[in-house]
VOZA-961803 format. One line per 3 residues: number of its first residue (from 1); their letters; for each residue x negated, y negated, z negated of N, C-alpha, C. Coordinates in nm, 2 decimals, always signed. Atoms other than C-alpha are relative to their C-alpha. Example, Ala and Ser with C-alpha at 12.3 -4.5 7.8 and 13.67 -1.06 7.14 Angstrom:
<kemis>
1	as	-0.09:+0.12:+0.00:-1.23:+0.45:-0.78:-0.09:-0.12:+0.00; +0.09:+0.11:+0.00:-1.37:+0.11:-0.71:+0.08:-0.11:-0.08
</kemis>
This chain:
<kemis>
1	xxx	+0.02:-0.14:-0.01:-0.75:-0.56:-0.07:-0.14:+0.03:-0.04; +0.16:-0.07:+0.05:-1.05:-0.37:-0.24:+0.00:+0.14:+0.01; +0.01:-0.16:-0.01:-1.19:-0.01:-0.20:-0.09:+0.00:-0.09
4	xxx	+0.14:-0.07:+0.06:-1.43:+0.19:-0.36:+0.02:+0.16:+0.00; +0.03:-0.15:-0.01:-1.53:+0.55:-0.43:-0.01:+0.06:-0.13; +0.07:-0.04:+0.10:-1.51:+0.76:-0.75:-0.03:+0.17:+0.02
7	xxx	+0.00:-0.10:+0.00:-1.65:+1.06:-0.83:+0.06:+0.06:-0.18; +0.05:-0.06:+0.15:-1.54:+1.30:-1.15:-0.03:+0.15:-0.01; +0.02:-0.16:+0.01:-1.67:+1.60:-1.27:+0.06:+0.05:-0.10
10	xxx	-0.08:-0.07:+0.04:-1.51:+1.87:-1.42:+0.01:-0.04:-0.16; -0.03:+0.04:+0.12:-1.34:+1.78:-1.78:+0.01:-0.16:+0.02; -0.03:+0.10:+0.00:-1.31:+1.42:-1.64:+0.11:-0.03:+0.02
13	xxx	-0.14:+0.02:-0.03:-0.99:+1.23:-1.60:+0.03:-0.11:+0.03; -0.04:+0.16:-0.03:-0.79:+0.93:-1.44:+0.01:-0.08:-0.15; -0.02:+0.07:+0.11:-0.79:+0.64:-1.68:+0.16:-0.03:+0.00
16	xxx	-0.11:+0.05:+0.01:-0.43:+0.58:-1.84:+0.02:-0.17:-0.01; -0.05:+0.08:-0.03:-0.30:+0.24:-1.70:+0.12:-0.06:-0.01; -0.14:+0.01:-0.01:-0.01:+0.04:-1.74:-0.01:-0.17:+0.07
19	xxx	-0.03:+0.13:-0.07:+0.10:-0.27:-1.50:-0.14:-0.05:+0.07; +0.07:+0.01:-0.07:-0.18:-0.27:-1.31:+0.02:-0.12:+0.13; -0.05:+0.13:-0.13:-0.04:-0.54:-1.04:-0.03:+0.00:+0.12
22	xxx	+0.00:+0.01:-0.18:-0.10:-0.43:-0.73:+0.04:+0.17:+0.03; +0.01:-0.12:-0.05:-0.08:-0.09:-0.53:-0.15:+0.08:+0.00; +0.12:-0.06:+0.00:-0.33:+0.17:-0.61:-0.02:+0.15:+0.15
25	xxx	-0.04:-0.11:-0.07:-0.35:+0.43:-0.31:-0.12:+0.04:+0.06; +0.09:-0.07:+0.01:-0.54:+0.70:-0.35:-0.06:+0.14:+0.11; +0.01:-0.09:-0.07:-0.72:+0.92:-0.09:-0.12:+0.13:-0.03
28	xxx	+0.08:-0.12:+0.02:-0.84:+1.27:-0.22:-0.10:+0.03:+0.08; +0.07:-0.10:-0.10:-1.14:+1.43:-0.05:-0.10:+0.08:-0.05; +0.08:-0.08:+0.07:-1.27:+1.66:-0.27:+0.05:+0.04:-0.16
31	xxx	-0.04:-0.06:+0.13:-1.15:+1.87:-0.58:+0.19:-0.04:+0.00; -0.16:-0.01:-0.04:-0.78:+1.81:-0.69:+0.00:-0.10:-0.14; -0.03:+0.09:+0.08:-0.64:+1.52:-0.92:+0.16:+0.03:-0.11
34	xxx	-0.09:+0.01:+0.04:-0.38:+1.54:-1.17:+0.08:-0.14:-0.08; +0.00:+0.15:+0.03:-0.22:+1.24:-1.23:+0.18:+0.01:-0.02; -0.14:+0.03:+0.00:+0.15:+1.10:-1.37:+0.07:-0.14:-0.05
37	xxx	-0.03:+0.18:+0.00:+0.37:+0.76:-1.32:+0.15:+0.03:-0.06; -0.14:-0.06:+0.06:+0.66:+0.77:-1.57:+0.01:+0.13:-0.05; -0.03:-0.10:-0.03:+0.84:+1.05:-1.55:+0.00:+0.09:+0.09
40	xxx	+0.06:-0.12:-0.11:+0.67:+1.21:-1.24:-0.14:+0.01:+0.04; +0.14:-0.06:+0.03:+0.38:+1.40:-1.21:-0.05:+0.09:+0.14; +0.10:-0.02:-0.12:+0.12:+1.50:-0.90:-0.10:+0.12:-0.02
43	xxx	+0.11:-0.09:-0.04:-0.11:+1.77:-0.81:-0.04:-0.03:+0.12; +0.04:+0.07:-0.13:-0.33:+1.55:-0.54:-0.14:+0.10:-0.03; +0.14:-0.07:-0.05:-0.58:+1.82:-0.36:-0.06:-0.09:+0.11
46	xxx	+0.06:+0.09:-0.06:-0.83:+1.73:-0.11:+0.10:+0.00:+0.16; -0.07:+0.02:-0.14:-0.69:+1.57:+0.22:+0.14:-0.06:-0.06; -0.10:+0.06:+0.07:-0.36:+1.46:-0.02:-0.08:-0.17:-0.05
49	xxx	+0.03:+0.13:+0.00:-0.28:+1.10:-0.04:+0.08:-0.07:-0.12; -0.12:+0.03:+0.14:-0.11:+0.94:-0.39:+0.03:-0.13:+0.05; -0.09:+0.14:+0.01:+0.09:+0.60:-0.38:+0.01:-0.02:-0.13
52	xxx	-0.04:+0.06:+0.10:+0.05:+0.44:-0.75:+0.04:-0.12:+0.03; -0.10:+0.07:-0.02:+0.29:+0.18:-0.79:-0.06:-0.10:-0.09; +0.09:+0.10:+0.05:+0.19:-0.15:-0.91:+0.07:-0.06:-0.15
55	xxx	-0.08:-0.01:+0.07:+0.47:-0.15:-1.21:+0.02:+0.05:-0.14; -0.04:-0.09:+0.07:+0.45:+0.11:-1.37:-0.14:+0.09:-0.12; +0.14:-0.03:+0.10:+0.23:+0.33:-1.66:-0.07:+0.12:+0.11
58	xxx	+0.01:-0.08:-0.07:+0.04:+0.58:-1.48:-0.13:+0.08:-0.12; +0.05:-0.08:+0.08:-0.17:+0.85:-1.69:-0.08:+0.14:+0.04; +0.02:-0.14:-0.06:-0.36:+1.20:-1.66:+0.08:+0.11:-0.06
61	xxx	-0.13:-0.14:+0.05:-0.13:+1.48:-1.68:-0.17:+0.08:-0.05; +0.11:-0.09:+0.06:-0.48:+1.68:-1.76:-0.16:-0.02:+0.11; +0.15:+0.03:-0.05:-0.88:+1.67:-1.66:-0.03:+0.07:+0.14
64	xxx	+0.02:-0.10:-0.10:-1.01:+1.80:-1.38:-0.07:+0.05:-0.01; +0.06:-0.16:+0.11:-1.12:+2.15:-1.35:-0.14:+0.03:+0.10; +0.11:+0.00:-0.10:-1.39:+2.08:-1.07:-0.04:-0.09:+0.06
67	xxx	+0.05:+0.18:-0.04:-1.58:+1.79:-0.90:+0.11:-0.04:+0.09; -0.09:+0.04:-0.07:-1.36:+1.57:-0.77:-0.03:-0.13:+0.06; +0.01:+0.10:-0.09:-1.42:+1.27:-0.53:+0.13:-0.03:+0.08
70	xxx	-0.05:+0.09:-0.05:-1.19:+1.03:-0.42:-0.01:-0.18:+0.07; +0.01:+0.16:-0.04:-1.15:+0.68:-0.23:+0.12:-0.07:-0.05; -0.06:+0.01:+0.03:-0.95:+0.48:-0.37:+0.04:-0.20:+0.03
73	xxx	-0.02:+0.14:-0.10:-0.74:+0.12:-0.21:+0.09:-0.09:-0.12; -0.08:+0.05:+0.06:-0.63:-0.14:-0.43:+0.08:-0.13:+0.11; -0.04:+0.10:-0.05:-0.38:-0.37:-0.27:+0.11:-0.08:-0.04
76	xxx	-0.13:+0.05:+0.01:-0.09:-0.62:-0.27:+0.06:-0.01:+0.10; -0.16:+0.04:-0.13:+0.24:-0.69:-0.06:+0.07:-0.06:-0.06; -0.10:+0.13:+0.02:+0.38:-1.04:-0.04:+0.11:+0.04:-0.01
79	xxx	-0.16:-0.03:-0.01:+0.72:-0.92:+0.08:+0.00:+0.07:-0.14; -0.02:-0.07:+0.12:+0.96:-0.72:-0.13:-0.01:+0.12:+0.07; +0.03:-0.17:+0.03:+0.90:-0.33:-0.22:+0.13:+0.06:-0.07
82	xxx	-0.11:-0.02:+0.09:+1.13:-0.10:-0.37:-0.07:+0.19:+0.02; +0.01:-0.14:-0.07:+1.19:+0.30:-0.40:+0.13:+0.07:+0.10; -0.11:-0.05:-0.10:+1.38:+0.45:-0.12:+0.07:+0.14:-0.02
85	xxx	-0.02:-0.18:+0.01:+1.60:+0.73:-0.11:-0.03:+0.07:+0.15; +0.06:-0.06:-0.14:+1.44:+1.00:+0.11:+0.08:+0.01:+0.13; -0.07:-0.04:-0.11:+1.74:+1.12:+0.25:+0.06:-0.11:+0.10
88	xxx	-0.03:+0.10:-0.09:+1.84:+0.77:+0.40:-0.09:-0.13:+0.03; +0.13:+0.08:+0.02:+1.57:+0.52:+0.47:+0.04:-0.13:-0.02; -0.04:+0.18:+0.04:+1.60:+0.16:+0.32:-0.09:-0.05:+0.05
91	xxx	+0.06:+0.11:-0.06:+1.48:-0.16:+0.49:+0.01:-0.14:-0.11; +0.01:+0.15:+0.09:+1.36:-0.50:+0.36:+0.15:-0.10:+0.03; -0.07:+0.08:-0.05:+1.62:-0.77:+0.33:-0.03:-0.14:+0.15
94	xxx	+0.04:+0.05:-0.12:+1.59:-0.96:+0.66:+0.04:-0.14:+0.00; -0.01:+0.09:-0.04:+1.76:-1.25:+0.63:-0.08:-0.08:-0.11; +0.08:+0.03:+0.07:+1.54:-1.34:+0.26:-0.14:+0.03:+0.08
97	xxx	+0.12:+0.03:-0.03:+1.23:-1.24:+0.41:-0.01:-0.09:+0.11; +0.00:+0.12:-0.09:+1.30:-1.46:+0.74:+0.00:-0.13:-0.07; -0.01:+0.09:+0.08:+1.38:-1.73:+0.51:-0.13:-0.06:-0.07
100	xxx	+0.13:+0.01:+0.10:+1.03:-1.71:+0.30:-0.09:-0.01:+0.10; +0.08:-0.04:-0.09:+0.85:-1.61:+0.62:-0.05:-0.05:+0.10; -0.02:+0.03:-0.13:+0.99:-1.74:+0.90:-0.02:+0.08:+0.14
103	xxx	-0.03:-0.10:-0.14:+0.98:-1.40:+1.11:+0.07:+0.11:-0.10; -0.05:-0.13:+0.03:+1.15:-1.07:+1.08:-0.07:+0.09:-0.07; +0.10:-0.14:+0.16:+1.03:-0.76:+0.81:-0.01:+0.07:+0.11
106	xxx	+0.01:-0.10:-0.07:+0.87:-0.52:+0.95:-0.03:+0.11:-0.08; +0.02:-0.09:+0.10:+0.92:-0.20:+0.70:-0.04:+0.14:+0.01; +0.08:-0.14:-0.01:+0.72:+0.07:+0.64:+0.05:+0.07:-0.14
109	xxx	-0.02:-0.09:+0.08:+0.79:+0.40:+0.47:-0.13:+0.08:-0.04; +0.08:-0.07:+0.00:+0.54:+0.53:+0.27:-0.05:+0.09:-0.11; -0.04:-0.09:+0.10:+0.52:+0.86:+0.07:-0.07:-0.01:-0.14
112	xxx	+0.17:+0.02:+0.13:+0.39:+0.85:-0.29:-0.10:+0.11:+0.00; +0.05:-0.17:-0.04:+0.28:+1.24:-0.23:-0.02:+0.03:+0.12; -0.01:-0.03:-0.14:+0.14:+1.26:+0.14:-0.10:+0.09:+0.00
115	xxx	+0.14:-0.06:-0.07:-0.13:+1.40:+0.34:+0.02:-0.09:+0.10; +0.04:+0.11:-0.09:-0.34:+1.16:+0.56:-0.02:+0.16:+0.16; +0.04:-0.07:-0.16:-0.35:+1.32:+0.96:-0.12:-0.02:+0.03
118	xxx	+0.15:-0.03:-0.05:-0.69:+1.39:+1.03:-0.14:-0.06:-0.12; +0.07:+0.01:+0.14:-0.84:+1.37:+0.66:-0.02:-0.12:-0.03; +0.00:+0.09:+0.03:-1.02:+1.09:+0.53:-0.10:-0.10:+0.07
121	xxx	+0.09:+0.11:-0.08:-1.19:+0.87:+0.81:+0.03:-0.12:-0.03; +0.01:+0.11:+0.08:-1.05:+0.56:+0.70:-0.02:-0.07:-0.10; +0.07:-0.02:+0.11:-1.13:+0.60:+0.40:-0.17:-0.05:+0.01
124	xxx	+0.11:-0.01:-0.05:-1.46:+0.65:+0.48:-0.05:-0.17:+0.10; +0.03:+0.14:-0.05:-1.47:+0.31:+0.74:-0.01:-0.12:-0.10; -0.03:+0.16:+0.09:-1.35:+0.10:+0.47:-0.04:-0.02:-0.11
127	xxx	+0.10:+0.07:+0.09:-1.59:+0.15:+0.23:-0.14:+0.00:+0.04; +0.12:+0.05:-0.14:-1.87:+0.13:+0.52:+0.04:-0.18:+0.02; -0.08:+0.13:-0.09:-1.70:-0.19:+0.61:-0.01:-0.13:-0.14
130	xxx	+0.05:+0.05:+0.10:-1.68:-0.30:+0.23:-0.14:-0.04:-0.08; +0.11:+0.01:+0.03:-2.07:-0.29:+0.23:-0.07:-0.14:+0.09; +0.04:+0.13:-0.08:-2.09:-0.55:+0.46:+0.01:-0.14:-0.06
133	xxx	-0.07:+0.14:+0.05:-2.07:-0.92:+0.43:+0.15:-0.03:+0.02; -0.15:+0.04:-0.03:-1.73:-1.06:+0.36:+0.04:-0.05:+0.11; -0.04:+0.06:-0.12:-1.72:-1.30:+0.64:-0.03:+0.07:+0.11
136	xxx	+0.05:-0.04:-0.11:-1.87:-1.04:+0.89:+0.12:+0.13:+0.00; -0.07:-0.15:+0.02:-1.60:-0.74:+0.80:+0.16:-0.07:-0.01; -0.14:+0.03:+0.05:-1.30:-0.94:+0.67:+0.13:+0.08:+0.09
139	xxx	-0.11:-0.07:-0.08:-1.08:-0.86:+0.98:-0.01:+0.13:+0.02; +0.00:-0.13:-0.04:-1.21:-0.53:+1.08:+0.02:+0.07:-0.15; -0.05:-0.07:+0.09:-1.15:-0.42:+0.76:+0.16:+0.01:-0.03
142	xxx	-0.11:+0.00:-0.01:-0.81:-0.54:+0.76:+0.07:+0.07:+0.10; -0.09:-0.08:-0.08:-0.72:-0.37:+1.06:+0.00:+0.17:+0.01; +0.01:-0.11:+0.06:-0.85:-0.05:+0.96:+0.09:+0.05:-0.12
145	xxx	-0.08:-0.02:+0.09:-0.67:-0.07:+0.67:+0.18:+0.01:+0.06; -0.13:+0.03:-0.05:-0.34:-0.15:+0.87:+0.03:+0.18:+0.06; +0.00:-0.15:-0.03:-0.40:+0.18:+1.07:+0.02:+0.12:-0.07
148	xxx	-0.04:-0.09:+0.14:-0.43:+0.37:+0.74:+0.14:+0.03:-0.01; -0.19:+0.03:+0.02:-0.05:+0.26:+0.67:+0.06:+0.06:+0.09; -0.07:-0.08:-0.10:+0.03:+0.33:+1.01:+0.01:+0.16:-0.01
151	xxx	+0.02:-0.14:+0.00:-0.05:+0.69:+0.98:+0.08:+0.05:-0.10; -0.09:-0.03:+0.08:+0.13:+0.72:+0.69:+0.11:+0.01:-0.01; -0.15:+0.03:-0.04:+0.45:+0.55:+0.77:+0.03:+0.12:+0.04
154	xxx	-0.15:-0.16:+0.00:+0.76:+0.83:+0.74:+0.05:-0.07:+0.18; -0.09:+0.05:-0.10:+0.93:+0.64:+1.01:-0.08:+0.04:+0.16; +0.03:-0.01:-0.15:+0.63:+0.72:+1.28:-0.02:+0.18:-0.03
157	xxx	+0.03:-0.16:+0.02:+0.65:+1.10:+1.16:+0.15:+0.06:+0.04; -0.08:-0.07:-0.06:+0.99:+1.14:+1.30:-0.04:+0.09:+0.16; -0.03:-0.07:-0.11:+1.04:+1.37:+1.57:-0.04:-0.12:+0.14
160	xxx	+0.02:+0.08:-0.13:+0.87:+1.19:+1.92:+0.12:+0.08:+0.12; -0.10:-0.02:-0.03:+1.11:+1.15:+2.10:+0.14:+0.12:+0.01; -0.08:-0.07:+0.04:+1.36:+1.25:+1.90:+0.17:-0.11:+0.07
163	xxx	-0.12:+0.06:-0.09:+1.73:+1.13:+2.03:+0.04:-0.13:-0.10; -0.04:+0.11:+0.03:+1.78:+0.85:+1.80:-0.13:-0.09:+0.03; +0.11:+0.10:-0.04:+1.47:+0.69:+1.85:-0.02:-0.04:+0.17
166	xxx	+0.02:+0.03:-0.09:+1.49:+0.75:+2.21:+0.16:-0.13:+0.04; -0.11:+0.09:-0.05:+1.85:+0.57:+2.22:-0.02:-0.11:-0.06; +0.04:+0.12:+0.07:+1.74:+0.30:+1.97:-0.05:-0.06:+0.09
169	xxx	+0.14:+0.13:-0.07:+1.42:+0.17:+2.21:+0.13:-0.01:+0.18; -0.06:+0.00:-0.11:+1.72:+0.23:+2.50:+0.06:-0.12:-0.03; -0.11:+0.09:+0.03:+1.96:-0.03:+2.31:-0.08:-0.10:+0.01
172	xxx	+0.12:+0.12:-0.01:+1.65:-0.25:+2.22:-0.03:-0.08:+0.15; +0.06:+0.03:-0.15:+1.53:-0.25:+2.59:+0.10:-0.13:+0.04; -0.13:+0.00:-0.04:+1.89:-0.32:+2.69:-0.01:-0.16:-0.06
175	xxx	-0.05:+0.11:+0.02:+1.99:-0.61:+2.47:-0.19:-0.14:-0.01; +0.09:+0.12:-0.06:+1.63:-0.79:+2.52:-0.02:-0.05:+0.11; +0.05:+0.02:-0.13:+1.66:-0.80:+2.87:+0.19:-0.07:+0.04
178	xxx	-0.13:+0.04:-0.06:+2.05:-0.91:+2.86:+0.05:-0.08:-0.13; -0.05:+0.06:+0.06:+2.06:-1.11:+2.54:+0.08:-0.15:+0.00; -0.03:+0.10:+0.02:+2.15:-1.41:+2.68:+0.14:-0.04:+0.08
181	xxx	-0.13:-0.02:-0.10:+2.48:-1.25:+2.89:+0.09:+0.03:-0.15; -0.13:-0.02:+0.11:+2.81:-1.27:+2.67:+0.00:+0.19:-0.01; +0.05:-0.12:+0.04:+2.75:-0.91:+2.52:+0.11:+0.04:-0.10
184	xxx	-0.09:-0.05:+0.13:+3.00:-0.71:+2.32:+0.02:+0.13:-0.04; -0.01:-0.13:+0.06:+3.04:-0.38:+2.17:+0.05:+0.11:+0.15; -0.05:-0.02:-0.14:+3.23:-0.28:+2.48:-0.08:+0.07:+0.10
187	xxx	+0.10:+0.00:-0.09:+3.01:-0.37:+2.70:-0.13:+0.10:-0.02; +0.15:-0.07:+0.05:+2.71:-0.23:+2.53:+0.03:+0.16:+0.01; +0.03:-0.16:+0.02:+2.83:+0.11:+2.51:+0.05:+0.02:+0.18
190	xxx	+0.01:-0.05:-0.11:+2.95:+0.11:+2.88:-0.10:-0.01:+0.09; +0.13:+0.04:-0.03:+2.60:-0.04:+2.99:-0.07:+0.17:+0.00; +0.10:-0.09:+0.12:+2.44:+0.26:+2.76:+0.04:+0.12:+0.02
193	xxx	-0.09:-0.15:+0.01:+2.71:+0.53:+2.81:-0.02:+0.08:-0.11; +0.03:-0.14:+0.07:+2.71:+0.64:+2.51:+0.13:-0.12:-0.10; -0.07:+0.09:+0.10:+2.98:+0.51:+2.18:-0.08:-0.09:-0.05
196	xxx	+0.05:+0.13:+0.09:+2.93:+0.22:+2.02:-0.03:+0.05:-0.14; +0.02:-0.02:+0.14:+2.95:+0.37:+1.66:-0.12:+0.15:+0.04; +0.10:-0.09:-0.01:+2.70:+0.67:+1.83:-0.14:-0.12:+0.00
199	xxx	+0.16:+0.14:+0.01:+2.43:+0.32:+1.89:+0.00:-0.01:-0.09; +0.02:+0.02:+0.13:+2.52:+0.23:+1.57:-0.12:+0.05:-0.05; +0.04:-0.15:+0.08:+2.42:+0.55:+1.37:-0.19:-0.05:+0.05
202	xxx	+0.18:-0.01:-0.08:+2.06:+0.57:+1.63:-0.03:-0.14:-0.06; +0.07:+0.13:+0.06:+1.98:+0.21:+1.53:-0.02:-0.01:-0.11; +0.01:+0.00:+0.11:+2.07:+0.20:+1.20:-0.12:+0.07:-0.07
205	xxx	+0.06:-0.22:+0.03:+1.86:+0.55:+1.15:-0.14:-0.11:-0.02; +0.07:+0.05:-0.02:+1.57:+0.35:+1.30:-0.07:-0.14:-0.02; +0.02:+0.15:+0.05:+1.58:-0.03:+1.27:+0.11:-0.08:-0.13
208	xxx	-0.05:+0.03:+0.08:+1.81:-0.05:+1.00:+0.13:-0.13:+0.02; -0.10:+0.09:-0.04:+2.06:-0.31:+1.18:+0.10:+0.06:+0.15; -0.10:-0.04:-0.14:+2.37:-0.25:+1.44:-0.03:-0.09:+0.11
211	xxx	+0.04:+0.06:-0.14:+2.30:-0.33:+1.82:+0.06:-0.15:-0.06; -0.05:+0.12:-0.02:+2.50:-0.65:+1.75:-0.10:-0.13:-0.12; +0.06:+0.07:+0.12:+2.33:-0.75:+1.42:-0.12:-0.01:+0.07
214	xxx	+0.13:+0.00:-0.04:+1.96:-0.69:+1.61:+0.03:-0.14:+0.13; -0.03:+0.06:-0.18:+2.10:-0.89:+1.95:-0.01:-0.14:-0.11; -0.01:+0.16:+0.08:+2.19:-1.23:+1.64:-0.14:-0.01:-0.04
217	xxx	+0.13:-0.03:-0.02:+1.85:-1.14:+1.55:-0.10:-0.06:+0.12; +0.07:+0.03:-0.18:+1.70:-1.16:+1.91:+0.04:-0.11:+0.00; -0.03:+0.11:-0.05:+1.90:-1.45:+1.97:-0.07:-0.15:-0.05
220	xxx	+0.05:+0.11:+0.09:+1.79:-1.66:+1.69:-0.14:+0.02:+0.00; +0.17:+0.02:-0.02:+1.41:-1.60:+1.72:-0.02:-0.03:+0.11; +0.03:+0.05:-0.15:+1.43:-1.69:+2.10:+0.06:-0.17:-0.05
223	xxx	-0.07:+0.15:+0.02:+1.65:-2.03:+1.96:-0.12:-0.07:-0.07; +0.10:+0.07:+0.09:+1.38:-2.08:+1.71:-0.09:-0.05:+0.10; +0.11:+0.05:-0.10:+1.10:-2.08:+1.99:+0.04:-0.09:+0.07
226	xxx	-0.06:+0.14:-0.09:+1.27:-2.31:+2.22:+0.03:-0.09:-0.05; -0.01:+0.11:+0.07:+1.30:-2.53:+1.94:-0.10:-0.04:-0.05; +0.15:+0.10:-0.01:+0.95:-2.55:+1.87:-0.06:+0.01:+0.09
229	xxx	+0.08:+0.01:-0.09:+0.85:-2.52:+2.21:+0.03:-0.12:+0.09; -0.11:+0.04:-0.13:+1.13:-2.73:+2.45:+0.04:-0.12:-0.10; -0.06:+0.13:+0.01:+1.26:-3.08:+2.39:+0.14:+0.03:+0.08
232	xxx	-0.12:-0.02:-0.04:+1.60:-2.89:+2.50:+0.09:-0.03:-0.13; -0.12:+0.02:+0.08:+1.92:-3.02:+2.31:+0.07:+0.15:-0.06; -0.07:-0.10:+0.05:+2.04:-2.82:+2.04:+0.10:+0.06:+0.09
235	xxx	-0.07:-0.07:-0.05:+2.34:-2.71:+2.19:+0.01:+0.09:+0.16; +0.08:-0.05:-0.11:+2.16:-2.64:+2.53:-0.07:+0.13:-0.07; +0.12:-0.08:+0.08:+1.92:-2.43:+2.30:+0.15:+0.18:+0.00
238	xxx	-0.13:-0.04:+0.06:+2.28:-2.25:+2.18:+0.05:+0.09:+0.12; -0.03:-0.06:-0.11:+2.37:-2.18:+2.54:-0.08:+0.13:+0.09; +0.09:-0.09:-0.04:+2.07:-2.03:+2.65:-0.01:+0.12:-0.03
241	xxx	-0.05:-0.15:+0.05:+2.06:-1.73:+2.42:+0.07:+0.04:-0.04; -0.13:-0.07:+0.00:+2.38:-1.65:+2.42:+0.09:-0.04:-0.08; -0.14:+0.02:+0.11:+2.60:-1.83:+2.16:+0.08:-0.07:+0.08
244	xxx	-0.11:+0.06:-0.05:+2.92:-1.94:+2.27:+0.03:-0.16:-0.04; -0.03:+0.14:+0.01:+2.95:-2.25:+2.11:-0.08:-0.04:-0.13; +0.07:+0.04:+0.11:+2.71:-2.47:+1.91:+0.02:+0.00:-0.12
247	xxx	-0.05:-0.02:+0.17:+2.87:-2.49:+1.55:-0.04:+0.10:-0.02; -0.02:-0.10:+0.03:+2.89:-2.16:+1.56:-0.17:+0.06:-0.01; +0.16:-0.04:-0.06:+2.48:-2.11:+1.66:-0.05:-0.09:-0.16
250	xxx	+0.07:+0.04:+0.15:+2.43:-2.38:+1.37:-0.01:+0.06:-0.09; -0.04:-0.10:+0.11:+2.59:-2.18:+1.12:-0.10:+0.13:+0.00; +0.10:-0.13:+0.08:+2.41:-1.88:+1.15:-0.17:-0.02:+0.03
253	xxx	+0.16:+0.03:+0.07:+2.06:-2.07:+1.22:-0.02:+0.00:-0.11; -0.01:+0.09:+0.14:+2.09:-2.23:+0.93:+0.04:+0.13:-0.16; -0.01:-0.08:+0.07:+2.21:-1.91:+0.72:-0.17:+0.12:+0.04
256	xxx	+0.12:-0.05:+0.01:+1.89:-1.76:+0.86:-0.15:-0.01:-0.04; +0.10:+0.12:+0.07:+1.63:-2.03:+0.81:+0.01:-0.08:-0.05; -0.02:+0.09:+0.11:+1.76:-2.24:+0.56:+0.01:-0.10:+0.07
259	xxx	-0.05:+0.15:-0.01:+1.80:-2.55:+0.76:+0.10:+0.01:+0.16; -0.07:-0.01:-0.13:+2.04:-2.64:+1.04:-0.14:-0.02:+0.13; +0.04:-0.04:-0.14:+1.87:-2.62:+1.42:-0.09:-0.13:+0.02
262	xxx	+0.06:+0.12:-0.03:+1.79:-3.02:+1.44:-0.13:-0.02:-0.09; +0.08:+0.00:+0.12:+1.63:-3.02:+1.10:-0.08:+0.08:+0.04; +0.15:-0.06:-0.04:+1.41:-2.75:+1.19:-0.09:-0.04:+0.08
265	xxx	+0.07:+0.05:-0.07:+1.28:-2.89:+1.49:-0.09:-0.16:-0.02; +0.06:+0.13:+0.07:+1.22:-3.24:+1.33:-0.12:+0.05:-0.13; +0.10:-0.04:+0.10:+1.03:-3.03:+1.03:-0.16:-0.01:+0.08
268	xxx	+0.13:-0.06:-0.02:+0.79:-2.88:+1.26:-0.07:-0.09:+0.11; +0.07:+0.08:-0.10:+0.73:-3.14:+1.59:+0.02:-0.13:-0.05; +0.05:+0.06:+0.08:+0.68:-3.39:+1.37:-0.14:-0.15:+0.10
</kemis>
C-alpha cells in the first residue's frame, strides 16, 4: 500500500490509465474530479470517495474547473474481487479462499462512488504516517488504513440494529455456544423462535451462508485447532464438534482444506 497527495489546478486533469494493477482509491478534499472507468463516469466533489479498479482503462471525462486536491491510496488484495450487484450483496468464495488461506473470507463491500463519514482524516494520518520511517509506521499505517475500509464497508452502513442483523448475531451467538450438540434445522428455529427459512434469509443477507452452512464452518475451524493444538484422535476430534461420524468429518475436512484430518495434522506438527 502507498499514499500520496495531488494537487491540480484549474484546466488540469487525471492522467488516462489503463491496467494499472492494483486498486486506486481516491479521497477528494478539495475542488471536484471528473473522472471515467469504461463505460462509467464520476463527478467526485470534496468529501467524495472514488474506487478505481485495478483492470480496467480509466480516463478524464474533462479538466477541472477549480483547484482541486486530493489523497490518493494505491493498493492490492490477495483474495478474490469482483463487482457486486447492489441490490443483493455477493460474498467471497469460502471454501477456495479457506483452501489458499487456511481461514475464512472476510468480505467487504465497497462503493466505487462514496462519501467517507467524517471527511478526510485518514487520509490525512496516512500520509503523516507515510513520512515516517518504514520500519517505525509499517503497522500503524496498516491499521489506519484498515479503518478507512471499515468506514466504507456497505455492510456496516446497514441499519444498526436493523432485524436481520440483529437475528443473524442471535443465530451466530446461538450456534457457537451449542455447536457441538446434534443441531438441526428444527431445532434451531425452536431454540430461536423464529422459521428456519426466516434465519436463512437474515444470514444469508448478512454473512452470506445458511445457519447450517456457518455451524460446518464453525465446526471445522474448531476441528482444525484441535488438530494443531491436541494429540486427540481424529475421530475424537470428529466427536467433539459435532459430526456424527468420522468419514463423514473427513469428507468435508478434506473438501475444505485440501487434505484429509491426519494429513493435516502430520503437515503442520511435524
Amino acid at each position: 500500500m502507498e499514499c500520496g497527495r495531488t494537487v491540480y489546478e484549474p484546466g488540469d486533469a487525471h492522467p488516462d490509465r489503463s491496467g494499472l494493477g492494483m486498486f486506486d482509491l481516491i479521497l477528494v478534499e478539495q475542488g471536484r474530479l471528473h473522472i471515467g472507468e469504461e463505460d462509467r463516469q464520476w463527478e467526485a466533489g470534496a468529501g467524495n470517495t472514488l474506487l478505481l479498479l485495478p483492470d480496467r482503462y480509466h480516463y478524464s471525462v474533462r479538466p477541472c474547473e477549480a483547484r482541486t486536491s486530493f489523497v490518493w491510496i494505491h493498493f492490492r488484495a490477495l483474495g478474490e474481487w469482483g463487482i457486486g450487484d447492489t441490490a443483493e450483496p455477493a460474498f467471497a468464495d469460502r471454501e477456495r479462499h479457506a483452501a489458499e488461506f487456511g481461514t475464512p473470507p472476510y468480505t467487504i463491500r465497497l462503493p466505487q462512488l462514496g462519501r467517507l463519514p467524517g471527511g478526510s482524516a485518514e487520509g490525512e494520518r496516512l500520509l503523516r504516517l507515510e513520512e515516517r520511517s518504514l520500519s517505525g509506521a509499517v503497522w500503524e499505517r496498516q491499521r489506519v488504513f484498515e479503518e478507512l475500509l471499515r468506514s466504507l464497508d456497505l455492510r456496516r452502513r446497514e441499519p444498526s440494529g436493523s432485524p436481520a442483523e440483529s437475528i443473524a448475531e442471535r443465530t451466530e451467538r446461538y450456534l457457537r455456544s451449542h455447536y457441538a450438540e446434534p443441531l438441526t434445522a428444527a431445532s434451531l428455529s425452536e431454540a430461536l423462535h423464529f422459521h428456519y427459512n426466516y434465519l436463512t434469509r437474515c444470514m444469508k443477507r448478512i454473512n452470506g451462508l445458511t445457519p447450517m452452512e456457518y455451524l460446518e464452518e464453525y465446526r471445522l475451524e474448531q476441528a482444525r485447532l484441535l488438530l494443531l493444538r491436541t494429540e486427540t484422535p481424529v475421530a475424537a476430534v470428529a466427536e467433539r464438534v459435532g459430526f456424527e461420524t468420522a468419514p463423514y468429518f473427513s469428507r468435508r475436512f478434506s473438501a475444505r482444506f485440501g487434505v484429509p484430518p491426519l494429513r493435516f495434522r502430520q503437515r503442520y506438527t511435524r
